[in-house]
N, C-alpha and C positions, 0 to 999 in steps of 0.2 A: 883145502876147502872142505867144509863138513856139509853133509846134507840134513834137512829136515824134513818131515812131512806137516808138521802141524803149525811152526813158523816160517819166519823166512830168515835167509841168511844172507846177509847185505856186504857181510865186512870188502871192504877195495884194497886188498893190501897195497897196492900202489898210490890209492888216494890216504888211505893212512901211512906210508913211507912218507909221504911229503910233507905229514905232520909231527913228525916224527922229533921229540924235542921241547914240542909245545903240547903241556898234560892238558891244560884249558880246553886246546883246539881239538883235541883229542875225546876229550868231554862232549865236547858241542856234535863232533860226529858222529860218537858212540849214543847220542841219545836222538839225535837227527834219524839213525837207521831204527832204531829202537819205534821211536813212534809213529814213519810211516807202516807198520805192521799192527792193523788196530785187536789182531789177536793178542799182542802183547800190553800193549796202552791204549786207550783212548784220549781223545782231544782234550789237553789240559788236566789229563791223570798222569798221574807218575812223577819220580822225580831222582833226579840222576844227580852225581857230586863226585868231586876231585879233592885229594888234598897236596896240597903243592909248597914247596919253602920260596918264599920272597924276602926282596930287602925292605924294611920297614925304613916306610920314608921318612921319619923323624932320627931314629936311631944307628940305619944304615944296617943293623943286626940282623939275620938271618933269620925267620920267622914262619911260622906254620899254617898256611890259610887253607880253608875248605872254601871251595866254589860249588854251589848246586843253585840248582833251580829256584829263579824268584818264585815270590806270592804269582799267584794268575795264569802263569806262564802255562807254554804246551812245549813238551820236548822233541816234538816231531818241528817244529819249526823254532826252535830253542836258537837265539844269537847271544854272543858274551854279553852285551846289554840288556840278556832276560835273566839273567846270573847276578846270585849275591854272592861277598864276597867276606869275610870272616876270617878273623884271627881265632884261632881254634884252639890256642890253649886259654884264651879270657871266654870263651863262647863253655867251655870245661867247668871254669872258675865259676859260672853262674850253678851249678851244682850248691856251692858254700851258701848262696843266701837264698836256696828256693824254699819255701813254706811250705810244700806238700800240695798233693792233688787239686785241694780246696784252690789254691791260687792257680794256680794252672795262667791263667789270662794275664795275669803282670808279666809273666816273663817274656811274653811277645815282645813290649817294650825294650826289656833290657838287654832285647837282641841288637837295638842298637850301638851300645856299648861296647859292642863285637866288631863292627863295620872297620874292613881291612879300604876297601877301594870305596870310599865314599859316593862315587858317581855307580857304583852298582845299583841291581834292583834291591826289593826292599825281601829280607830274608820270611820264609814261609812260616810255618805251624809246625813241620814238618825236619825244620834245622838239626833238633839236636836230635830227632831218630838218625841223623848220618852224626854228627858230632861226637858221638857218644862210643863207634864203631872206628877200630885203630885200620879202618882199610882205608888203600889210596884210592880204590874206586868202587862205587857203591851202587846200584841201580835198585829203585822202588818201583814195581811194577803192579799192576791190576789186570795180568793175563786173565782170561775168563775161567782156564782149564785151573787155573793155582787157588783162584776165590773161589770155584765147584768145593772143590776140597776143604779148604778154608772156612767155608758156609754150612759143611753137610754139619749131622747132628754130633757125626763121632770122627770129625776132619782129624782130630790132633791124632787118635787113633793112625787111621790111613796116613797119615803122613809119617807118623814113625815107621810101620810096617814098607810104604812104600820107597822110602831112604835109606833104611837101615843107620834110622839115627845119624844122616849126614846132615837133617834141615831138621833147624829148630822149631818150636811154638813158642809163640806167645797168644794170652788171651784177648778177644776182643778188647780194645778199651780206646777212647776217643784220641788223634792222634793230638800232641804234647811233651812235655818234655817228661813228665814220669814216663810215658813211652819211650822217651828215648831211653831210660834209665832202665828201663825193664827191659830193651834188648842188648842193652849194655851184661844186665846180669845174665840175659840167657844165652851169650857168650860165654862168659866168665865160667858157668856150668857146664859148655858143652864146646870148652876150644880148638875143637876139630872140626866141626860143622861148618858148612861152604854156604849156608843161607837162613833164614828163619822165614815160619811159613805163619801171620797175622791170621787169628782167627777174622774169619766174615769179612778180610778187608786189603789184603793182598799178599806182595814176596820181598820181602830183602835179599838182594844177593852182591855177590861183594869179588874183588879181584884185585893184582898187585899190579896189574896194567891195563890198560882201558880194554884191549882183546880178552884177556881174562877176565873178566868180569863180564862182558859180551856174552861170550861163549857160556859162563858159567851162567847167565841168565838163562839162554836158550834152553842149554840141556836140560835145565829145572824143569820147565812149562814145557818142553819138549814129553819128559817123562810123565805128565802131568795129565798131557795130553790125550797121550800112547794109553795112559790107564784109563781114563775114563772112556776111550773110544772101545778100551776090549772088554769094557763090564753094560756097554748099550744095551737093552734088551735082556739081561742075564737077572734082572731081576721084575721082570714084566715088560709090557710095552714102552717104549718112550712116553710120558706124563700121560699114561696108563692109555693109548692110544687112541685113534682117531674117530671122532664122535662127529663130525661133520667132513662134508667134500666143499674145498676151495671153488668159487666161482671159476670162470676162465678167464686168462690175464685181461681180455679186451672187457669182459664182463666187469670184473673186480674198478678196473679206472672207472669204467663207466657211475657205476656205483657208487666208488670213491667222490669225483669228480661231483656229482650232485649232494652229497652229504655234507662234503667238507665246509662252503659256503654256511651253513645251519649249524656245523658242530663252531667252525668258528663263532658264529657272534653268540651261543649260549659261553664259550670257553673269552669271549670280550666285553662279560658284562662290567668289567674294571676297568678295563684299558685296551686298546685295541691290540691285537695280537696275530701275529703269522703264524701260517699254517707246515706240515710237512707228511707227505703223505708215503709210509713204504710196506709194499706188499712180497717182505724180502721172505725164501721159505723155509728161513731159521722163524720168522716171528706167522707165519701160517702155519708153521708144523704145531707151534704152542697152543693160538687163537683158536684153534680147530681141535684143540683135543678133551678127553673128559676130564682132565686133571687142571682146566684154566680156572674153573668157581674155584677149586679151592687154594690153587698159586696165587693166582693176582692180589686176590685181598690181602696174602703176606709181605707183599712189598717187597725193594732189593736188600739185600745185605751188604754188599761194599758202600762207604760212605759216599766215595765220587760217582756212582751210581745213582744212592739217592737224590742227592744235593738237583739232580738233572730230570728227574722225574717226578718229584712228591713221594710222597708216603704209601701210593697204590694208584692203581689206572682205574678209569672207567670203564665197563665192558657194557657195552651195548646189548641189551636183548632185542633185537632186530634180526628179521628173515635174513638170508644173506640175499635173496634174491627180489626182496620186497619192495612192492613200487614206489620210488621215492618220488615220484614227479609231484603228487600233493603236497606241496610247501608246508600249510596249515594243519595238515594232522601229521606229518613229520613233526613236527615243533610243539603238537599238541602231547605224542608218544614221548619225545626226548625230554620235555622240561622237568616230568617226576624225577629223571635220573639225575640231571644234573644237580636237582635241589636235593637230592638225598645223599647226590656227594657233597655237596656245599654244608650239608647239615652232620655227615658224619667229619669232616677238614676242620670245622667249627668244633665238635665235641671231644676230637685228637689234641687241639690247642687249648682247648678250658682243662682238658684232663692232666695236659701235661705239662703248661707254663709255669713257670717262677715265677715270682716279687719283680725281677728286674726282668723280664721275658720282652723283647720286641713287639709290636702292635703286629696281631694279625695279618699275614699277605694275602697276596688274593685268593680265592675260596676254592677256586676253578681247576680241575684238573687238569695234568699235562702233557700224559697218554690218556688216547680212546682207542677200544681194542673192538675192533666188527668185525664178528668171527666168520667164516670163509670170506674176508675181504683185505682187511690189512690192520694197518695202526697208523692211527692220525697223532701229531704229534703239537702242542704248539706253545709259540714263547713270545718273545717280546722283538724277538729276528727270525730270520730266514735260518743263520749260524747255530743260534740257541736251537730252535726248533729241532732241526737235524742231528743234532748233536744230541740230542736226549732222547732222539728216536734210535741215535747207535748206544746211548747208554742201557735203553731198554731192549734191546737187542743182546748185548753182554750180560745183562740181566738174566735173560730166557736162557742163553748160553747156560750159567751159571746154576739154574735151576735145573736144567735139565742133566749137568755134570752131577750135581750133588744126589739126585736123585737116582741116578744111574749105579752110584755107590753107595749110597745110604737115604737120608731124608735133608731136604732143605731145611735151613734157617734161615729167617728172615731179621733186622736187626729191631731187637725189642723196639716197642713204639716211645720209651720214653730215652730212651738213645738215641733214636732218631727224631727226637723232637729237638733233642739235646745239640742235636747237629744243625739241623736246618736253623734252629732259631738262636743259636751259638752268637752270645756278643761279638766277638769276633768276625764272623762272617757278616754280622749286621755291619760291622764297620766297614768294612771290605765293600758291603752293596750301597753305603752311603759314600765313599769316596767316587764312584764308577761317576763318570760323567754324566749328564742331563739328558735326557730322550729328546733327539732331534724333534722337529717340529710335527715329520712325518714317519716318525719313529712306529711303526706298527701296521703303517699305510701301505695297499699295496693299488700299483698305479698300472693303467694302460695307456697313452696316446697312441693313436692310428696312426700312422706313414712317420712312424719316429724313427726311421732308417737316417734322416737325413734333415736339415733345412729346421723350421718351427718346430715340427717335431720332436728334432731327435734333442733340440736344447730347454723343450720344456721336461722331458723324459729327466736330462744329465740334470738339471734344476731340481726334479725332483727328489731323484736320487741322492743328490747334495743334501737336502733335506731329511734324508733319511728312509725313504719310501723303498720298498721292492718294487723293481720296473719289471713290463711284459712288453719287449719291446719287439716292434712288427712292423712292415710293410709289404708293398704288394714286388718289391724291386731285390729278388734274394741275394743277388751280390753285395749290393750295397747296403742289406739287415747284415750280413756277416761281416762287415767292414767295422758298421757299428756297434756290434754285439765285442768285436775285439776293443775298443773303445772304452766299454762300459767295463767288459772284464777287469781289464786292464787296472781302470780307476777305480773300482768301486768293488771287485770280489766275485767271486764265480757263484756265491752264495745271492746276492743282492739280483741278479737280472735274469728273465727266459726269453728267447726268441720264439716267434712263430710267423712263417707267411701268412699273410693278412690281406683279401679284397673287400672291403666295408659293402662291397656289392652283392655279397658270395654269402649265406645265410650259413652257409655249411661252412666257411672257414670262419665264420664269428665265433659261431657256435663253437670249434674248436680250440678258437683263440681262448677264448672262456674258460673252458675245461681244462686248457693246460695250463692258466691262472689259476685254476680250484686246486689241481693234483700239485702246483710246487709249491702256492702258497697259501693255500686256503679258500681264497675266492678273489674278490675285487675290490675297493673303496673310492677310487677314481678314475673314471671315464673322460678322456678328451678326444672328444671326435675334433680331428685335427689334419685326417685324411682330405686331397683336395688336388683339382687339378684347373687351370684357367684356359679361357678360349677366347680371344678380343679379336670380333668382328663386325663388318656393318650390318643392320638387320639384311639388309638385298643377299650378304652374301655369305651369313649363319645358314646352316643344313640343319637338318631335322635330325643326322648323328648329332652334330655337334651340341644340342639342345638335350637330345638323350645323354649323353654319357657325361653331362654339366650336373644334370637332371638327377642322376644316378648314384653318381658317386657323392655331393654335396649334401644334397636333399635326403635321398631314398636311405644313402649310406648314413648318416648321421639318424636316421629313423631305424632303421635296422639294429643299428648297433643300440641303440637305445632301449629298442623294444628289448632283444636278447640282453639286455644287463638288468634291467628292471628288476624281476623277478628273482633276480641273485642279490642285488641290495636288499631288496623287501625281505630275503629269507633271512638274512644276517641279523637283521634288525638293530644294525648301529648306523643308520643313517648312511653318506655317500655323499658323493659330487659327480655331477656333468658338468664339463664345460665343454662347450661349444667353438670351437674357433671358426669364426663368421668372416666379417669383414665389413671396411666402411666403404663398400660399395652396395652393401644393405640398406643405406639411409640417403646416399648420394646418389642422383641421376648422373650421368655423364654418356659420351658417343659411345658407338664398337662396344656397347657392351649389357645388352639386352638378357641375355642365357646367361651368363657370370652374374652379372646384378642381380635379375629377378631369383635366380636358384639363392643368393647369399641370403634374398630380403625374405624367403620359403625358410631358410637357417632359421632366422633369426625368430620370425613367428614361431617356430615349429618348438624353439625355447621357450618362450615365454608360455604354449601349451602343455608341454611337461612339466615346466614347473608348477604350475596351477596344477597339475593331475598328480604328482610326484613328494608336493609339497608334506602330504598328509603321514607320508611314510615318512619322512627326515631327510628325503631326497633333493639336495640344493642343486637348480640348472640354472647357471648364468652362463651371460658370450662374453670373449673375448673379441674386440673389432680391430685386425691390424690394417694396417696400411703401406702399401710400399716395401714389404720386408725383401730386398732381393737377393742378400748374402744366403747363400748354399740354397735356393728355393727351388724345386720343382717348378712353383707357380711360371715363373718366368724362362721354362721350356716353351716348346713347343708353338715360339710365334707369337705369344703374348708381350715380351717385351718391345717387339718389332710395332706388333698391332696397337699398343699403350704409345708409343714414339711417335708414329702415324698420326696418332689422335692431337697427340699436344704440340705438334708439329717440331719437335726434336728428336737430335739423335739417340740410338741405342744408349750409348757412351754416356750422356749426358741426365738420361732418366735419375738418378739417385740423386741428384744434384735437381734438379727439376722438384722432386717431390720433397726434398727438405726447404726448399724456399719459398715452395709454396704452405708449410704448416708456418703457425704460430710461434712454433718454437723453434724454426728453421734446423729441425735433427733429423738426421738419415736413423729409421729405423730396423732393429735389429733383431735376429730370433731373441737374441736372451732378455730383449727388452717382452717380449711377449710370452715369452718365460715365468718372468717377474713376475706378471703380470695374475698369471695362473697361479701364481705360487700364494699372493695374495688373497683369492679365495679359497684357498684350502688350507692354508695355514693356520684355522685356527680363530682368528681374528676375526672371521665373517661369518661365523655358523647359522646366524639368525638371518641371513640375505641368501637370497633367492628370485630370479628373474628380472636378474639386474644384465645390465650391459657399460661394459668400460673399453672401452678407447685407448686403441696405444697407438696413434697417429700422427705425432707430433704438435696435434691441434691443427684440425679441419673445419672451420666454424660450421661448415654445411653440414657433418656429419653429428652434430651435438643432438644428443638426444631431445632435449627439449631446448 
């Protein structure tokens, strides 16, 4: 076993003895350990390849295929279903009819023509850089410490000196199959070399067994490492050192946490967008130094770098400590910035587009950099987001490597125009699937541990939304939070204990909606507890805490969102879950009624106050829900029984024959139901009330 200090070293020789046999399976682990270490790769960079003899299923003949990494894929969670599969001496043969650089884009195609296992993925951009190269195993890597080098002014320099001519160069040039052809030749030059080192864009290295080639990766980025950690400092400060002091962690969220809400809706003037907040202190050593004016504006150099962040970040000229609780002159200070980056993103694409160039994307930046605070990040997911705040992260890495040894490069603007707005990747972004309905949305319901709750939350989430999922009951939010995980991605949902009663835990539920994803879009006060008594023998508790939680807390929670919709300024939703005991008198149930029919007003007054912002509050009225309900603890269903003079047992059965459409009602039917006003379909309604009762004539609105 070897040790590193700058990687990690994963290999299992016992989990590899058991693969022992199978080169594929072997692939898959060797690129599995490869990209849980995001020093090495990051999410959906790199790409790993085998080449193996199989029997060709038509001829029976023995035959030569390379497997590596489909289009899309990430090799830290790489399965043989993310693998194409290629016959690799006709994948060779495509040499004989390529046209040169100019075509470049046909022979995507004709990689068809190569397809060994037809049910593989579809082969990348990236094919015939391993095609080209006689090794059985081959690893493409985006180490941060290898692109330092790669990116500085005089890498190819430092990389002969620091190999002694064991790792080749090649120049910058977009990845394709003349690239493959150019590392073809800078082999053929240099047949003793264990790697070649991609100007601005990353490492080839190569081995005669999936260990060898492992190892022979480490040691690269290993050494790679090792040098830029002993030249820190050796030529001045770190990015010429430190020109402000970091707030304090509790300071910097705080901070964070009120901005994010505003940096989103100028960063969603296109489409709604999630947020991602980190104040890691690789990206506060940079934010905070005197050397960020003139880095940022250079942009990254590795293409899988760019493609995840734009062309340059935003940097904020804001105090780090500056009051932000002024919504309106917040938004008054941030809109020149945004428009000046909209206006320089606009004058990057006129300067730089083709005849056939793609129509403009959206204008908006995708890092914002607030220096003693953090980097806001934001995309069209919770996944994306994050993921472009660890590319800009690699980024900083990289700048700070290069410059440690020499000077950064940045990759020319019209390379990088060349990339981002690439036919190719256009096709790539027009196959991706359709934007769920609540694709950008990020959602709260109260008491979504369980019952109504937690299946309007799982509805939403189906839809597409980021859930903040909370209640007042912690065992049973962690039951549900493994629920959500499970289904939907550790990316997609946050917990927080939540009392709708408790101003100080809204407040916080909020904040840790701002910090994961930017802010909020939907509100369902949905928190709720039931008390069926007769007036003689209701208490003046049982009236307060109906009072409190129904009433007060749906006021609360309302009030505390307010102000964070209005700063966003793309509009939002409350919904309200009420009840048709808001419109219907019945016994035993004075303090539950009257608090639901205080609900139900208390909507239709936000929404007349709310309306003016873009703020929609309509109710939901259910009825009867009793599968998984809170509502029917604590004596309510006994006291509901008593009334209509039936048993426990019999309640669900009782309330479906007495609606119109004799149905026992169900969370996910009030679900639906929620799902219907926010989907889209109803932007222009507003203090409306809909019914999921099975049909209650008394309960009809008019």
């Amino acid at each position: 076993m070897k040790t590193y200090k700058h990687v990690n070293y994963l290999w299992d020789d016992q989990k590899a003895k058991s693969l022992e046999g199978d080169e594929v399976a072997l692939l898959l682990y060797r690129s599995n350990i490869l990209g849980a270490d995001l020093r090495i790769t990051n999410y959906g960079g790199g790409n790993t390849s085998c080449k193996v003899w199989e029997k060709d299923p038509l001829t029976d003949e023995d035959v030569e295929v390379m497997w590596i990494k489909g289009s899309g894929g990430d090799i830290g969670t790489l399965k043989k279903s993310g693998l194409a599969a290629l016959y690799l001496q006709r994948l060779r043969h495509l040499a004989n009819v390529y046209r040169g650089i100019d075509y470049e884009d046909e022979m995507v195609e004709l990689f068809n023509h190569c397809i060994f296992d037809l049910s593989s993925k579809a082969p990348s951009i990236d094919t015939p850089l391993h095609g080209f190269l006689p090794f059985k195993h081959i690893d493409h890597l985006h180490p941060d410490a290898a692109i330092a080098i790669a990116a500085a002014e005089d890498g190819k320099k430092i990389t002969e000196e620091l190999f002694h001519g064991a790792i080749g160069w090649v120049d910058w040039q977009r990845p394709g199959f003349d690239l493959g052809l150019q590392l073809q030749a800078c082999l053929h030059a240099n047949p003793d070399i264990r790697g070649i080192m991609l100007g601005s864009h990353g490492l080839f290295t190569w081995g005669d067994t999936a260990y060898d080639c492992y190892i022979n990766s480490l040691d690269i980025i290993e050494t790679c490492a090792t040098y830029l950690e002993q030249n820190y400092g050796q030529r001045g400060p770190v990015f010429g050192g430190q020109k402000i002091e970091s707030l304090q962690k509790e300071d910097r969220n705080a901070q964070a946490s009120k901005l994010a809400p505003i940096l989103r809706g100028f960063c969603s003037s296109e489409r709604h967008m999630i947020g991602h907040f980190t104040d890691d202190e690789r990206v506060l050593e940079f934010i905070n130094s005197h050397d960020l004016e003139r880095l940022a504006p250079l942009g990254t150099s590795c293409p899988d770098h760019f493609l995840r962040t734009k062309i340059q970040p935003l940097v904020l000229h804001l105090d780090k400590s500056e009051n932000l609780d002024d919504v309106e002159e917040l938004k008054t200070k941030l809109e020149p910035l945004f428009e000046d980056y909209r206006l320089m993103y606009e004058e990057y694409y006129e300067n730089c587009k083709h005849d056939n160039s793609p129509l403009i994307r959206d204008k908006n930046p995708v890092i914002v950099l607030y220096p003693g605070v953090g980097l806001f990040s934001f995309a069209k997911d919770k996944q994306t987001a994050r993921v472009a705040a660890e590319f800009y992260t690699n980024a900083i890495n990289v700048m700070k490597g290069a410059e440690a040894v020499s000077a950064y490069t940045a990759l020319p603007r019209q390379e990088a125009f060349d990339i981002e707005y690439w036919l190719l990747e256009e096709a790539k972004l027009q196959r991706m699937p359709r934007p769920k309905a609540l694709s950008g949305k990020i959602a709260l319901v109260t008491g979504s541990g369980g019952g109504i709750g937690k299946a309007i939350a799982k509805k939403m989430a189906q839809e597409g939304a980021v859930i903040v999922l909370n209640d007042i009951n912690a065992e049973r939010l962690v039951a549900c939070e493994q629920d959500f995980v499970s289904e939907f991605g550790r990316d997609a949902v946050i917990t927080t204990i939540l009392d709708v009663t408790n101003e100080a835990q809204i407040k916080q539920a909020l904040n840790d909606a701002a910090l994961a994803f930017g802010g909020v879009d939907i509100i369902v006060n949905n928190a709720g507890l039931s008390i069926s008594k007769t007036i003689e023998d209701h208490t003046q508790k049982d009236w307060d805490l109906l009072y409190n939680v129904l009433v007060k807390g749906q006021f609360l929670v309302t009030q505390a969102v307010a102000p964070i919709l209005k700063g966003q300024n793309i509009g939002g939703d409350i919904l309200n879950i009420v009840s048709k005991n808001a419109l219907v008198s019945g016994p035993n149930n004075a303090a539950y009624g009257s608090a639901k029919g205080a609900q139900l007003h208390l909507s239709r007054l936000c929404a007349a106050e709310l309306g003016p912002s873009k703020i929609r509050v309509n109710v939901v009225n259910p009825d009867a829900v009793i599968s998984d309900s809170n509502i029917w603890a604590g004596g309510w269903a006994e006291g509901r029984a008593l009334a209509y003079g039936v048993s426990v047992e019999e309640l669900p059965a009782y309330y479906a024959k007495r609606t119109l459409l004799n149905e026992i009602i169900l969370p996910e039917d009030i679900a639906n139901a929620c799902f219907v006003y926010v989907s889209g379909l109803l932007n222009k309604s507003t203090g409306n009330v809909l019914n999921v009762d099975g049909g209650v004539a008394m309960a009809f609105v008019r």
